[in-house]
N, C-alpha and C positions, 0 to 999 in steps of 0.2 A: 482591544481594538487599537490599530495605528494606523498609521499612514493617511488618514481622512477617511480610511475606508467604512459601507456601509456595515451597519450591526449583521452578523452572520445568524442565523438558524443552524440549531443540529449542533453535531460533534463534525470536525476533522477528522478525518483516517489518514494518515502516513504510514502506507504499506512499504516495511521493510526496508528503509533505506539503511541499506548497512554496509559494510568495505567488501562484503564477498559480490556485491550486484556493481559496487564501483572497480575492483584492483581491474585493469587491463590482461591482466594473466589470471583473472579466473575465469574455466568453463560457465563460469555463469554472470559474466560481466555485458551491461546494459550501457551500450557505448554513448546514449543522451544522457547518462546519468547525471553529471556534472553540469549539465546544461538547465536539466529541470528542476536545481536546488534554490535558485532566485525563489521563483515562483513559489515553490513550498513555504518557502521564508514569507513570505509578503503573508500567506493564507495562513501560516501557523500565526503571526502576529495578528489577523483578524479576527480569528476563531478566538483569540480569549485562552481562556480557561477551558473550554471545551474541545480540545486537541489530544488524540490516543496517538499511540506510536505503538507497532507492530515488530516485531524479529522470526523472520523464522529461525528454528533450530536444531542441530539434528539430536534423534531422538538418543539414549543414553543406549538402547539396544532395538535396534532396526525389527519391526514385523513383518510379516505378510508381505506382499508385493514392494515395500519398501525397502527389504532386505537386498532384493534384485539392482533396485534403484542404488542404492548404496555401496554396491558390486562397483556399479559405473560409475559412480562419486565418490568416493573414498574418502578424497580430497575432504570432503565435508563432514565426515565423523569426528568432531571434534567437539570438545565442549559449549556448552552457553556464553562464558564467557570467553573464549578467544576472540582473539585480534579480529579475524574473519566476520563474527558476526555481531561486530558493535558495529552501531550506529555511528551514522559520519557526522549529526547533527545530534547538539545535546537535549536532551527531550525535556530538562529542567525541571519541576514537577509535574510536568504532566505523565500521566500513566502511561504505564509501556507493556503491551499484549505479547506473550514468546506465544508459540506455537512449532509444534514438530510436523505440521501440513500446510500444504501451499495455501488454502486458505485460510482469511485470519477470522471469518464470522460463524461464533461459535458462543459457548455460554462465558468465557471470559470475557471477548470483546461486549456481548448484549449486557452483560454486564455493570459496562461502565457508562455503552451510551446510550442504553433502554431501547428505545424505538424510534429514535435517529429522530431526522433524518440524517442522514450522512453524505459528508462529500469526502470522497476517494481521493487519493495522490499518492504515487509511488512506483515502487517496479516490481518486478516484470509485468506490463499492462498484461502481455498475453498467461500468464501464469497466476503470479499471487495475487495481482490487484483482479483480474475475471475470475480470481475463483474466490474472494473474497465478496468480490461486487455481487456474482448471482446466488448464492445464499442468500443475503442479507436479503435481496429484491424476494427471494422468493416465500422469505419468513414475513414477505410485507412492510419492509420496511424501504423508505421513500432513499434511493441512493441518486447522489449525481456525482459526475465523474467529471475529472476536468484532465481533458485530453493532454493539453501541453505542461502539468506536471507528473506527466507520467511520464516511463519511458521502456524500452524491451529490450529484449536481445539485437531486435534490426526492427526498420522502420517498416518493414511489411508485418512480419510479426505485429507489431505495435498496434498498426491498421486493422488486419484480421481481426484482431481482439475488440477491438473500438465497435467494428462491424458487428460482431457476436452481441456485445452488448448494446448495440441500436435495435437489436431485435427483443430488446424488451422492455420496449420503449409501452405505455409511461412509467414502469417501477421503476425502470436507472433511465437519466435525462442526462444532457451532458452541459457544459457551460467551459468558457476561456477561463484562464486566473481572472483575465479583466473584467469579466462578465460578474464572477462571483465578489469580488473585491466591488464593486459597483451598485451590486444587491439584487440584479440582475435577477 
């Protein structure tokens, strides 16, 4: 805990912030990126020890309907560890989820944080973090999202997603960073 803030519940989720959702020149760059990392910082120093960090990554040989995807991303078949898909924040011992799907709630993630609850932050709202967020709601597990550290490809995108997930209201609840830092 820092900054005075209140004792957190649950695990943190930091979906995917990695330099392919920040470069400006990537097809898949989240132009709030830079803007919603304050915020993460505050809520990863609250959460403690109970902070997961997620990557996506592409898979080592493309399947099914991914292969197609892969067609139009190219750009992304690249290893685990390139430049691209590190993390822009150092996750220091907290554990760190890869995943080859846009969602990251799966048996790694449940994993680490059993049956949450969980508070979301990260990007693409519309992509990774909603399709991380309604798994988890729908395995029952108590998710809230906190709008202003996330962020999407554009600020309608962003909204859409927000909206998607108000629709399953009460498994995913939403809160400000201020809200959740306060104990809200």
């Amino acid at each position: 805990m820092s900054g005075g803030s209140a004792p957190q519940e649950g695990w943190l989720v930091v979906v995917d912030l990695q330099n392919v959702f920040r470069d400006e020149d990537s097809p898949w760059t989240a132009p709030r990126f830079d803007e919603i990392r304050p915020q993460i910082r505050q809520l990863v120093g609250a959460f403690g020890d109970r902070v997961v960090w997620t990557r996506f990554v592409a898979p080592a040989a493309p399947v099914g309907a991914w292969k197609e995807y892969y067609e139009q991303y190219d750009f992304a078949l690249q290893p685990p560890d390139a430049d691209l898909y590190r993390l822009v924040e150092d996750p220091g011992a907290h554990p760190v989820v890869d995943a080859t799907s846009f969602g990251k709630w799966g048996p790694d993630l449940a994993a680490v944080v059993g049956q949450g609850p969980l508070t979301v932050v990260g990007v693409a709202t519309e992509c990774c973090v909603l399709s991380t967020v309604l798994p988890a709601a729908d395995a029952g597990v108590g998710v809230r999202v906190v709008p202003d550290a996330c962020a999407g490809a554009s600020d309608e995108d962003h909204e859409r997603a927000l909206q998607v997930m108000r629709g399953y209201a009460p498994l995913v609840s939403f809160a400000t960073t201020a809200e959740v830092l306060a104990g809200a």
